[in-house]
Each structure stands twice: as structure tokens, then as C-alpha cells.
N, CA, C and O atoms as a GROMACS GRO file, in nm:
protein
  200
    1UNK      N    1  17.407  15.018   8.283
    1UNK     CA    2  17.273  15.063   8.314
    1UNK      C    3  17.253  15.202   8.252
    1UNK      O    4  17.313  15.307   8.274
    2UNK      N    5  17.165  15.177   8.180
    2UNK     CA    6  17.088  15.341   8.100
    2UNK      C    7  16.982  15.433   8.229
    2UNK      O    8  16.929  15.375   8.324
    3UNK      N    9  16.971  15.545   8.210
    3UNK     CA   10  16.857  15.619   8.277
    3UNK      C   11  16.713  15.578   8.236
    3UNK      O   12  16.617  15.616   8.304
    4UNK      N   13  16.696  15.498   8.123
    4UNK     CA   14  16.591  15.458   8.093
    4UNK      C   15  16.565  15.381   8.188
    4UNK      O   16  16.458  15.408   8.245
    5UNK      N   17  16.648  15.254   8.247
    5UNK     CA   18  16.644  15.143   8.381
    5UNK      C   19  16.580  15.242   8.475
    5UNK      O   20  16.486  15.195   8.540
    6UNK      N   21  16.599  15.322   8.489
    6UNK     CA   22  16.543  15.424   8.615
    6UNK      C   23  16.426  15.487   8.632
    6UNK      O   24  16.377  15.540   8.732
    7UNK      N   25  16.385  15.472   8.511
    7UNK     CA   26  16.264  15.587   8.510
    7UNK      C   27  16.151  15.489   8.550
    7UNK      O   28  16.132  15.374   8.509
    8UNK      N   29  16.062  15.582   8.663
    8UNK     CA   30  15.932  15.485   8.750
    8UNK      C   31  15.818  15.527   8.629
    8UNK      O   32  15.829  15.639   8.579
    9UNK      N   33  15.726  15.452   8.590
    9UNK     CA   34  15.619  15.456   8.522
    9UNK      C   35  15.502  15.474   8.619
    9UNK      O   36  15.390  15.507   8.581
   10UNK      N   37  15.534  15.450   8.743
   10UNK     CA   38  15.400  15.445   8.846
   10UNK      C   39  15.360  15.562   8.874
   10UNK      O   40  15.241  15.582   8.903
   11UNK      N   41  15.457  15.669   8.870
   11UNK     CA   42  15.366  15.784   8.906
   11UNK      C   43  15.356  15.843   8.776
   11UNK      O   44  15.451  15.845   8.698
   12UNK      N   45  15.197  15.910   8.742
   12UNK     CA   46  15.168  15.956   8.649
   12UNK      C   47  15.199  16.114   8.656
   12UNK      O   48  15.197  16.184   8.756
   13UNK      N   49  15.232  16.157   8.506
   13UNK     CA   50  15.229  16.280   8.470
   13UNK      C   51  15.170  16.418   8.487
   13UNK      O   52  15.076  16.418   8.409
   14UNK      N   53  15.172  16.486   8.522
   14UNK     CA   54  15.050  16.609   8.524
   14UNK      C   55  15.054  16.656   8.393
   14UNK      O   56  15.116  16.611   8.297
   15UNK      N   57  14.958  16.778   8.406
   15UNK     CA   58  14.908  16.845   8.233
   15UNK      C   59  14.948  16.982   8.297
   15UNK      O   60  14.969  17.013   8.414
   16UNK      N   61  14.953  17.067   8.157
   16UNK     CA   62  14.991  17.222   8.233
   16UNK      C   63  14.787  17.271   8.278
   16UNK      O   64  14.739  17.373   8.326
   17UNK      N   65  14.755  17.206   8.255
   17UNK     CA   66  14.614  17.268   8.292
   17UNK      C   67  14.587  17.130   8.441
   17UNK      O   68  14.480  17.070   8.433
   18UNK      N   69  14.644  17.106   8.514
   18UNK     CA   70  14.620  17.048   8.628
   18UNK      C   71  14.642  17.145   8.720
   18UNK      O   72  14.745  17.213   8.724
   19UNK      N   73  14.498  17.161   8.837
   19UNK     CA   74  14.484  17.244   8.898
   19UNK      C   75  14.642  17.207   9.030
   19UNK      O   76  14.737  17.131   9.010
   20UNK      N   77  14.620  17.274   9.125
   20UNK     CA   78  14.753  17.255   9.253
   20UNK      C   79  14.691  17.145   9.344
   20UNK      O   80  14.744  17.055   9.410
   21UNK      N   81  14.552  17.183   9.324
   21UNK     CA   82  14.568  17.035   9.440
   21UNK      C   83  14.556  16.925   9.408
   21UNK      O   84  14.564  16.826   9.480
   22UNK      N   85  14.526  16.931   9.249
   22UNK     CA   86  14.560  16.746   9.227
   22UNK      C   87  14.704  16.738   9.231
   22UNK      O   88  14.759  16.637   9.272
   23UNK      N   89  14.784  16.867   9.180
   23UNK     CA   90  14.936  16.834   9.203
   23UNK      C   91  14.940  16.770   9.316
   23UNK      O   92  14.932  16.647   9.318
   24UNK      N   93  14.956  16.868   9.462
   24UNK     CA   94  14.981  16.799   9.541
   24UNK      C   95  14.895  16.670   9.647
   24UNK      O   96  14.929  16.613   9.750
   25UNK      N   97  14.818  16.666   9.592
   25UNK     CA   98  14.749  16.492   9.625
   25UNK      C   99  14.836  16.429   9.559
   25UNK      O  100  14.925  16.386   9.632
   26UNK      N  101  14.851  16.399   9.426
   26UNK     CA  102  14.947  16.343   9.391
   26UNK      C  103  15.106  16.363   9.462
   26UNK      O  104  15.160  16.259   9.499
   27UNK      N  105  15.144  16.428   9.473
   27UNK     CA  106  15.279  16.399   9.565
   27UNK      C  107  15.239  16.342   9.675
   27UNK      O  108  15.285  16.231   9.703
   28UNK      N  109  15.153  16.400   9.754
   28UNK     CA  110  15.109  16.293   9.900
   28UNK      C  111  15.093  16.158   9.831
   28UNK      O  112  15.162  16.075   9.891
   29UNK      N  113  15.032  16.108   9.735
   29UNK     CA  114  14.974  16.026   9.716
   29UNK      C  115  15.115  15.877   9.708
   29UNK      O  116  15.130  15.777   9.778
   30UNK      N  117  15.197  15.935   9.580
   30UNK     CA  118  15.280  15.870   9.600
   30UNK      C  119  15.451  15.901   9.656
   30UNK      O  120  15.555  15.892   9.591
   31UNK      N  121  15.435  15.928   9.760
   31UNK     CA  122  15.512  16.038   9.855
   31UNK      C  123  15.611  16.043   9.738
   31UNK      O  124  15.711  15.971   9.738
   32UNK      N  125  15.586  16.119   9.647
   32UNK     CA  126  15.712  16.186   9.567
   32UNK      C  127  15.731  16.358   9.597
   32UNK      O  128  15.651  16.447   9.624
   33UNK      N  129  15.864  16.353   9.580
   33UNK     CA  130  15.880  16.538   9.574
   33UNK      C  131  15.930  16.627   9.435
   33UNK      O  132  15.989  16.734   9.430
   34UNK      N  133  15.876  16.531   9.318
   34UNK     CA  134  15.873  16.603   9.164
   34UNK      C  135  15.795  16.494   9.111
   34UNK      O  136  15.790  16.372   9.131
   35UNK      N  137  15.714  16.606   9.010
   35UNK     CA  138  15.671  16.511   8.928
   35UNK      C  139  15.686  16.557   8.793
   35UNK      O  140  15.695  16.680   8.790
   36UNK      N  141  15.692  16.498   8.669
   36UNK     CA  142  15.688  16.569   8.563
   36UNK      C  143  15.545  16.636   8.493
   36UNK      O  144  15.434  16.585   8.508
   37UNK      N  145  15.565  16.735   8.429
   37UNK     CA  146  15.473  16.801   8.323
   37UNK      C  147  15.467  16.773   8.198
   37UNK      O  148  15.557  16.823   8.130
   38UNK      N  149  15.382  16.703   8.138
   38UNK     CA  150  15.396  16.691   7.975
   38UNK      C  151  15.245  16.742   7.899
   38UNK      O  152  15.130  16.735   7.942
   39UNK      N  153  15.292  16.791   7.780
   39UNK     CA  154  15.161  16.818   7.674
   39UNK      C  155  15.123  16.700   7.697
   39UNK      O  156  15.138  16.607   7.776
   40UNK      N  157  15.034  16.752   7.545
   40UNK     CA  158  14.914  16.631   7.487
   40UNK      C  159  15.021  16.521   7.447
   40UNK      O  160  15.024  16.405   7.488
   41UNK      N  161  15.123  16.592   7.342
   41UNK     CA  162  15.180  16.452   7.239
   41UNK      C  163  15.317  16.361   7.371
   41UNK      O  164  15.393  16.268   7.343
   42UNK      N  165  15.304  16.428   7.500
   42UNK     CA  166  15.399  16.329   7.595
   42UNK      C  167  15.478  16.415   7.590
   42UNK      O  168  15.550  16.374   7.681
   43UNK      N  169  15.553  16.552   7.539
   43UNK     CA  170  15.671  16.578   7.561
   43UNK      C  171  15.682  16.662   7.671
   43UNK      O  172  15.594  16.743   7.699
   44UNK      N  173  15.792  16.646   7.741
   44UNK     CA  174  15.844  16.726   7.858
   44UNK      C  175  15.860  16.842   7.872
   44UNK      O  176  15.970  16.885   7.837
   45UNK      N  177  15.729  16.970   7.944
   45UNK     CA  178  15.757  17.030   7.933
   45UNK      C  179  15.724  17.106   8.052
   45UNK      O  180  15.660  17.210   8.039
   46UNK      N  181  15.773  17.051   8.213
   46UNK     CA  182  15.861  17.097   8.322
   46UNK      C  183  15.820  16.999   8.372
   46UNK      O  184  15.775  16.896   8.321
   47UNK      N  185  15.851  17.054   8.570
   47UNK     CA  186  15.929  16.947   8.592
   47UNK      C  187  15.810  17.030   8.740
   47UNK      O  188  15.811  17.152   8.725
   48UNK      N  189  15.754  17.003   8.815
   48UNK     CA  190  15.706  17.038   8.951
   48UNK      C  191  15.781  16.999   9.067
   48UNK      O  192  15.822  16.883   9.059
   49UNK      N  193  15.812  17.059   9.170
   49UNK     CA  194  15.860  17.055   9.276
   49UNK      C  195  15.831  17.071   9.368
   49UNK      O  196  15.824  17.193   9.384
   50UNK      N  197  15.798  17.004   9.479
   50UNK     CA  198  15.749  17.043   9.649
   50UNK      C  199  15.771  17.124   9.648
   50UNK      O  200  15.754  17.194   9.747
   0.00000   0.00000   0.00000
């Protein structure tokens, strides 16, 4: 098994221009406690935390 097998597609990404409370609606939303940050072109660039 790769980490790719792991990775959830259901919860979506934030943008660095997403205000805090869609952050955290989104964590309520899908009771997660990180979500990732990516640009425009998808790349990873942090990581949000409760």
C-alpha cells in the first residue's frame, strides 16, 4: 500500500486567500482537524490546523 491509497479526495482544499471562517466551517463541516493549502497550479503550500 502507497500513501497515495490514503489520500481522501472528499475534503476540498483551501486557497491562501480563504478567509478563517470558511476554514473553519469546513473543518466542522467535514469533522476534520487539517486541511491542506494549495495555489492556483494545485501545489502544496501548507497545511492548516485546528
Amino acid at each position: 500500500m502507497t500513501i497515495q491509497n490514503l489520500i481522501s479526495w472528499a475534503t476540498p482544499p483551501l486557497s491562501p486567500s480563504d478567509t478563517v471562517e470558511h476554514a473553519l466551517g469546513l473543518l466542522m463541516e467535514f469533522r476534520v482537524r487539517h486541511l491542506p493549502v494549495v495555489d492556483d497550479t494545485g501545489t502544496l503550500v501548507g497545511l492548516l490546523s485546528e
